[in-house]
C-alpha positions in Angstrom: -64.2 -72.2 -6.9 -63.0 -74.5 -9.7 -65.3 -74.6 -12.4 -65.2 -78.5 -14.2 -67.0 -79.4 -16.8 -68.5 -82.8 -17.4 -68.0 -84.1 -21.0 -68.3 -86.9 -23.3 -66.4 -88.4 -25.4 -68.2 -89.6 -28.9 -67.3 -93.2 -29.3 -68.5 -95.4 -32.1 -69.1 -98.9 -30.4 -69.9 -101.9 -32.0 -70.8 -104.9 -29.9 -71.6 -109.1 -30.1 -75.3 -108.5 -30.0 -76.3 -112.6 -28.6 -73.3 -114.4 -27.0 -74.7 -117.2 -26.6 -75.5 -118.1 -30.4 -72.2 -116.2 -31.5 -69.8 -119.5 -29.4 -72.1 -121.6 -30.7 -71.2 -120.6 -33.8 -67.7 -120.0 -33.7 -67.0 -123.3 -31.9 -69.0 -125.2 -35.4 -66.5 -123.0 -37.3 -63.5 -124.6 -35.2 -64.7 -127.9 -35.6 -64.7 -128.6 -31.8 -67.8 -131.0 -31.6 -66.0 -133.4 -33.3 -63.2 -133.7 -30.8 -65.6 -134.0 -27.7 -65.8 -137.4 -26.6 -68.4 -138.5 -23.8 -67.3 -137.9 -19.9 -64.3 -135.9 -21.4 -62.3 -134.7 -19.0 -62.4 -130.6 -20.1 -60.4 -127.8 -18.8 -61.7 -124.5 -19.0 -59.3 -121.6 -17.9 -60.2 -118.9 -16.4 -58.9 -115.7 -15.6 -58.2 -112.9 -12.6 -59.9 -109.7 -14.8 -63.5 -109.1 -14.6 -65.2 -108.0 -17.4 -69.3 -107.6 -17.9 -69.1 -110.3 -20.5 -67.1 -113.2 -19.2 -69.7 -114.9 -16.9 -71.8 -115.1 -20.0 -69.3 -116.4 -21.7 -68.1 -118.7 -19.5 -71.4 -119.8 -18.6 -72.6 -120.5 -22.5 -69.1 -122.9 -23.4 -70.2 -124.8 -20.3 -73.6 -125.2 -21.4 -72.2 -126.5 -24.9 -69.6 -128.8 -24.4 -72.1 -130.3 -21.6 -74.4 -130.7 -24.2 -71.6 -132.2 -26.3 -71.5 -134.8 -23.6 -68.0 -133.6 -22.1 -67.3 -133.2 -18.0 -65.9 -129.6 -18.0 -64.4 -128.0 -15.3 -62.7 -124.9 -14.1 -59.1 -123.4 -13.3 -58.0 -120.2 -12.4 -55.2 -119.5 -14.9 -54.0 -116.0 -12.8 -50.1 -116.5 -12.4 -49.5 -114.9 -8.8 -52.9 -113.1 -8.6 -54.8 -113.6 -5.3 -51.8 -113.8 -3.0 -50.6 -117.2 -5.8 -52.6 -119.3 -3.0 -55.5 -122.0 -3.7 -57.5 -120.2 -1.4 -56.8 -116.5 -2.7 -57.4 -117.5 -6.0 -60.6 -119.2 -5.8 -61.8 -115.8 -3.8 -60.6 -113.7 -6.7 -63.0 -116.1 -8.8 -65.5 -116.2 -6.1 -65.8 -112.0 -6.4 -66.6 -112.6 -10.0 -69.3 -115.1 -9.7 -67.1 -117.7 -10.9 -67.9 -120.8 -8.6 -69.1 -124.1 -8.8 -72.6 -123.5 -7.2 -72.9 -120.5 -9.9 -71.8 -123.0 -12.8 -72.8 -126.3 -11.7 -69.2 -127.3 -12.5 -65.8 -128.4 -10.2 -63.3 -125.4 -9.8 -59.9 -126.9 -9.1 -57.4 -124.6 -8.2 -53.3 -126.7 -8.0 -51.4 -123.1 -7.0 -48.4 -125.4 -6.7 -47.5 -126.0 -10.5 -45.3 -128.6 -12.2 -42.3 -127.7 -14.0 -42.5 -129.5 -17.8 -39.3 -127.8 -19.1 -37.9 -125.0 -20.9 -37.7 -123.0 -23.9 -34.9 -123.0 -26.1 -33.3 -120.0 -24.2 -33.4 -122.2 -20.8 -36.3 -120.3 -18.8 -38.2 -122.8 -17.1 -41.8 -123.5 -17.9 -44.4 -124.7 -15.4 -48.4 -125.6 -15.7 -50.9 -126.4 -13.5 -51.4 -129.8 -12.5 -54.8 -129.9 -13.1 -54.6 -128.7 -17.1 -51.7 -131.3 -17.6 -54.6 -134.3 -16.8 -57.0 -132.8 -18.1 -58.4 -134.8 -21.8 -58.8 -131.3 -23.3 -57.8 -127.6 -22.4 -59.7 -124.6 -23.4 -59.4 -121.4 -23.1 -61.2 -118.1 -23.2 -59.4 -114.7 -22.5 -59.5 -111.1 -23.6 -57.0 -109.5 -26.2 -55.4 -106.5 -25.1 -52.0 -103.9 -24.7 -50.1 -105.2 -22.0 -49.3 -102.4 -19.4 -45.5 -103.8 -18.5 -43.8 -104.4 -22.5 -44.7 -104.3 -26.1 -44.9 -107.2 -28.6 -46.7 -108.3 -31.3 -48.5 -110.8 -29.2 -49.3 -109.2 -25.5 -52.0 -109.9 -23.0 -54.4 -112.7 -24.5 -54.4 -116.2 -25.1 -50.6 -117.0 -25.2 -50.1 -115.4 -21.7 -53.0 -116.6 -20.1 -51.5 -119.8 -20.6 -47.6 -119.4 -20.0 -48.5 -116.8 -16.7 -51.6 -117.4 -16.2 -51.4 -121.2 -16.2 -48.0 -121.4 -14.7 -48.9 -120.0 -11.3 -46.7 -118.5 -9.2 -43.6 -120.0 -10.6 -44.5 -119.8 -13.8 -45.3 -116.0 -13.7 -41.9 -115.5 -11.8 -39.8 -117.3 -14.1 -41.7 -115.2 -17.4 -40.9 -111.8 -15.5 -37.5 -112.8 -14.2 -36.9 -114.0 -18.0 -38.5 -110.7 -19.7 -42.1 -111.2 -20.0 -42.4 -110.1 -23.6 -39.3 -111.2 -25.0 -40.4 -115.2 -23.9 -44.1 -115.7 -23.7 -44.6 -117.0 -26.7 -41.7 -119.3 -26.2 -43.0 -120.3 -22.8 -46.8 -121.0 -24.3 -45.1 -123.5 -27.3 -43.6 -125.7 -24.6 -46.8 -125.5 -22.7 -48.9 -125.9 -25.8 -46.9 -129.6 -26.4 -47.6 -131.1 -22.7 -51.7 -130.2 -22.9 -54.5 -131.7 -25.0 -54.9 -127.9 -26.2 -58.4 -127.6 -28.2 -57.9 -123.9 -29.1 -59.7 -120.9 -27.5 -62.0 -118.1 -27.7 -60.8 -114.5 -27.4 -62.0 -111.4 -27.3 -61.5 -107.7 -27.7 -63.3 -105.2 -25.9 -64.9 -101.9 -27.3 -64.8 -98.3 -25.7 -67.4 -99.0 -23.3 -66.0 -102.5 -22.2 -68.3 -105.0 -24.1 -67.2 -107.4 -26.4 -66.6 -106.2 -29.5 -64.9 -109.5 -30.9 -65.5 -113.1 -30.2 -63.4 -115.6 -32.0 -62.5 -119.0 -32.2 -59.0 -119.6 -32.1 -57.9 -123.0 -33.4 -54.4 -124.4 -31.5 -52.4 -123.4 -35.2 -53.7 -120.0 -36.0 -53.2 -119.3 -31.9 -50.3 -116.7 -33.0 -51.6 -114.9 -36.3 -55.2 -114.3 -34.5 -53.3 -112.8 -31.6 -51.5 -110.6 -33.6 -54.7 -109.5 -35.3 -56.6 -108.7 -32.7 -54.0 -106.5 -30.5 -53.9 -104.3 -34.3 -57.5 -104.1 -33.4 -57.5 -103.8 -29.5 -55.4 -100.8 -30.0 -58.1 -99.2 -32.0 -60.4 -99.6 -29.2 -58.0 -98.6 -26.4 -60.1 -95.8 -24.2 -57.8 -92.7 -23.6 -57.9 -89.6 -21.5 -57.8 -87.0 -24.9 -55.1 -84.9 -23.8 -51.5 -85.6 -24.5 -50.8 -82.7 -21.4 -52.4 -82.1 -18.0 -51.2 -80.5 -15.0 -53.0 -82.7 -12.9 -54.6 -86.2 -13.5 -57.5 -87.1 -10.6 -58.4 -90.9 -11.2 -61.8 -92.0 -8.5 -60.4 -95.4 -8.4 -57.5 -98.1 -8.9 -58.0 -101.4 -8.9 -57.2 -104.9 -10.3 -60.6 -105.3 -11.5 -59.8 -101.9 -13.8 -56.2 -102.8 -14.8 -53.7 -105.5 -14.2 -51.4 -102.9 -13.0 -54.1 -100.8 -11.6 -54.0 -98.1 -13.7 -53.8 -98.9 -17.2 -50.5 -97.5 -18.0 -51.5 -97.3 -21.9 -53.3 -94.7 -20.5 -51.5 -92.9 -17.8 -47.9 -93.3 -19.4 -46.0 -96.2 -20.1 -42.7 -94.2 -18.5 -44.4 -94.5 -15.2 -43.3 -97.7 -15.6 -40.0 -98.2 -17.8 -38.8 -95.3 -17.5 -37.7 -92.9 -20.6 -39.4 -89.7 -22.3 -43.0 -89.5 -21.4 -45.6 -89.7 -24.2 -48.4 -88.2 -22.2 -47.4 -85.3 -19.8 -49.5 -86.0 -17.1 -47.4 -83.9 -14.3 -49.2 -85.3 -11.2 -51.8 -88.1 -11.0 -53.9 -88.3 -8.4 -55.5 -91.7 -7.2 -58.4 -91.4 -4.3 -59.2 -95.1 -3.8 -59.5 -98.5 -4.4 -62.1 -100.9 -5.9 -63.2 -103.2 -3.8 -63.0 -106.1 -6.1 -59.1 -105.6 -5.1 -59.6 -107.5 -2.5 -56.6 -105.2 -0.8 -54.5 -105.5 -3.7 -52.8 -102.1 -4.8 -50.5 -102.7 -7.3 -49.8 -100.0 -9.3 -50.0 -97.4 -6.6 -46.7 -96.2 -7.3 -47.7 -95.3 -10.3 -49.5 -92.1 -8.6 -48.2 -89.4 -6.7 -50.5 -88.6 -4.6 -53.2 -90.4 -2.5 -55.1 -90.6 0.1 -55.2 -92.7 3.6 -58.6 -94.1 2.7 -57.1 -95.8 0.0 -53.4 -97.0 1.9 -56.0 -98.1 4.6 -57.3 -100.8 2.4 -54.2 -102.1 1.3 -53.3 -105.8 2.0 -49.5 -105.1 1.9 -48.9 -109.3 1.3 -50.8 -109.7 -1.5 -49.5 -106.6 -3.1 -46.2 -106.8 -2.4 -46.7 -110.6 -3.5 -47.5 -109.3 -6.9 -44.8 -106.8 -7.0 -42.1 -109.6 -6.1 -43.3 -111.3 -9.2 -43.1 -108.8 -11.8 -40.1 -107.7 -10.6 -41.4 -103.6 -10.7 -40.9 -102.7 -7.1 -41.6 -99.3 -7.9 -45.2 -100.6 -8.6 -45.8 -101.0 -5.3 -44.3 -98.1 -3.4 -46.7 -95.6 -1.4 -47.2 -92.2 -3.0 -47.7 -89.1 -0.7 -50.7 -90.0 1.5 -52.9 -87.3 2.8 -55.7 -87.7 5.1 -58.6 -86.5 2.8 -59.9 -86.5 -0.4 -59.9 -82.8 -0.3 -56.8 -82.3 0.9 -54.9 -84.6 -1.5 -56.3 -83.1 -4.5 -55.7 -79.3 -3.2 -52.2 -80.0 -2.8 -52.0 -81.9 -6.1 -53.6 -77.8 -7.3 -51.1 -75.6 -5.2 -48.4 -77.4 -6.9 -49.2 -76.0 -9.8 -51.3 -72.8 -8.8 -55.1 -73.1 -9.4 -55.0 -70.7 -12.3 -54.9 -71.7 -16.1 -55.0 -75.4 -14.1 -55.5 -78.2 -17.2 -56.8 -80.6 -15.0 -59.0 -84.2 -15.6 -61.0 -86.1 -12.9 -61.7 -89.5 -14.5 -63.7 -92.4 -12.8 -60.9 -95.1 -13.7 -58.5 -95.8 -16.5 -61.2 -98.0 -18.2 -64.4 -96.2 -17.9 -62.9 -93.0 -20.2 -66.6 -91.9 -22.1 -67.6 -89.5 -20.1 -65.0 -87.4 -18.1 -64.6 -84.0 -15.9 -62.4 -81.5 -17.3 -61.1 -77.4 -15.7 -62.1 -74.8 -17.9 -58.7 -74.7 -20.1 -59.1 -78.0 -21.6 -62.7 -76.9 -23.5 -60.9 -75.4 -26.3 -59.0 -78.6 -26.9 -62.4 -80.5 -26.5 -64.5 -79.0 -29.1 -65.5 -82.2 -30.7 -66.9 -83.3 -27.8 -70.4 -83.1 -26.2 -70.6 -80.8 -22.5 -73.2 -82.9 -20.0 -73.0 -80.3 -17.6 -70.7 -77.9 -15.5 -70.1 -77.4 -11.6 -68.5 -75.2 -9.5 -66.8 -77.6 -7.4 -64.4 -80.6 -8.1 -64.6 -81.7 -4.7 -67.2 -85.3 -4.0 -68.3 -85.3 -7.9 -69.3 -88.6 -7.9 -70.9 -88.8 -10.8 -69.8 -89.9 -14.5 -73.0 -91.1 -15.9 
């Protein structure tokens, strides 16, 4: 017996309330009609995260700059995501509804990018083919903590398009180079070979939604970047305890995190090392979304699982990702036991079941509502109880 108690977090969560009207207006405010020119040749980038809101939004610039008279089209901008093949990464899209039957547009995937130079410190800069031609490039991504370095400008616009847009090579030569210390660089010398028309990013709120849409014009690219992440921080979800004996996370995936876990929320020191900010003894992971398409990276950031998950494991394409980031660690396999049950029972004896703190949370992204032992209610007193049960064991539920 284990008694868990299922609780929720309070979260005050603003949202963009009509998405479609909202681009509208912030692509008036950037001025963008006025550089749309009839049959224009128009580059939209899209990413390798899923979020409830991108189709939408995807979907609505498409609309508008048809409207505007302009011929857009579609690239996957997702470094070495999807195996860093044409074929993988138009599947990754495919899993996300991004195609051309969805979108009446062309999706043109060039995996093989061209080099265009390099920064000022000599790492080499690549983009893809198709973005180079293009008579205009824009782009729309989210604006969030990275889970790999820490900068004033992380995951958002700038790296969408000096990884994202640089394939395989290009995502290489930003992790071989120090991925925070040079993206910015990287995106200038990008920025100067493409008809660049600015952008639309977005920061998400507890739940996941968009809580921010903006225009980004090409010159205020780095300042609005740096604004939002101030912001994106603020709406980071977190598991509320800064100790636990033992972490039980549902599911990993890429879908959830680029490093699937969300290390901003599991521990940045599972990944570079150093004093840990959150004492999370042992983590837990029991399987993997299947919008992974077999992709585990960020395994190794667990220490236990289970063989339903390393079952589903497409050891190429992880280990694919793994060779480009450089973080072998990322992709190692954690102890593996052959159930559910047993993998979170041994995660318990290694602690002893009694005065356990333990949390059972669906993902690192969906944090609102999460299962907690009986220890952890006195340092959850702010927060609403849904429910209790006697069991940890097949919860399934999160609501």
């Amino acid at each position: 017996m284990i008694p868990m108690y299922l609780v929720k977090q309070n979260f005050t969560c603003k949202s963009v309330n009509n998405i479609e009207e909202h681009i509208l207006s912030e692509l008036n405010k950037m001025g963008i009609r006025e550089k749309i020119f009839s049959g224009m040749k128009l580059c939209l980038a899209y990413g390798s995260r899923g979020f409830p809101y991108g189709f939408k939004v995807i979907s609505t610039l498409i609309e508008i700059f048809k409207a505007w008279g302009a011929d857009p089209f579609i690239i996957p901008a997702m470094g070495s995501h999807g195996g860093g093949t044409d074929e993988g990464q138009m599947q990754v899209l495919k899993k996300m509804g991004i195609t051309g039957e969805d979108l009446d547009v062309p999706v043109k995937s060039c995996a093989d990018s061209v080099f265009i130079g390099q920064t000022a410190g000599g790492v080499p800069v690549y983009c893809d083919r198709y973005a180079l031609e293009a008579d205009g490039v824009f782009l729309f991504n989210r604006v969030k903590p990275h889970t790999a370095f820490r900068s004033s400008i992380e995951s958002g616009l700038t790296k969408m398009m000096s990884v994202g847009m640089g394939k395989v090579k290009g995502a290489e030569a930003a992790h071989k180079a120090g991925l925070g210390h040079h993206l910015v660089e990287m995106s200038d010398v990008i920025e100067k070979n493409i008809k660049f028309l600015g952008g639309i990013a977005s920061v998400d709120n507890f739940r996941g939604d968009a809580s921010v849409l903006k225009g980004v014009r090409p010159e205020g690219r780095k300042e609005t970047e740096k604004e939002l992440l101030e912001l994106a921080w603020q709406q980071l979800p977190r598991v509320p305890f800064s100790h636990l004996h033992v972490l039980l996370v549902d599911f990993m995936g890429k879908n959830i995190s680029g490093s699937g876990m969300d290390v901003n929320v599991i521990g940045m020191h599972r990944r570079i090392g150093g004093e840990p900010e959150l004492k999370y003894e042992t983590i837990v992971v029991l399987d993997l979304t299947p919008e992974s398409r077999g992709n585990a990276l960020g395994i190794g950031y667990a220490d236990i699982t289970t063989k339903t998950l390393v079952d589903k494991i497409d050891f190429q394409t992880t280990y694919k990702n793994g060779f480009t980031t450089g973080f072998l660690g990322t992709v190692k396999i954690p102890c593996t036991l052959p159930t559910e049950r047993e993998a979170i029972l041994t995660a318990f004896n290694l602690h002893g079941l009694k005065d356990c703190k333990i949390a059972r949370i669906k993902d690192t992204k969906h944090l609102e509502h999460l299962w907690i032992s009986e220890p952890l209610l006195k340092e959850a007193a702010n927060f609403e109880i849904i429910k209790k049960t006697d069991s940890i064991f097949n919860i399934g539920e999160y609501l």
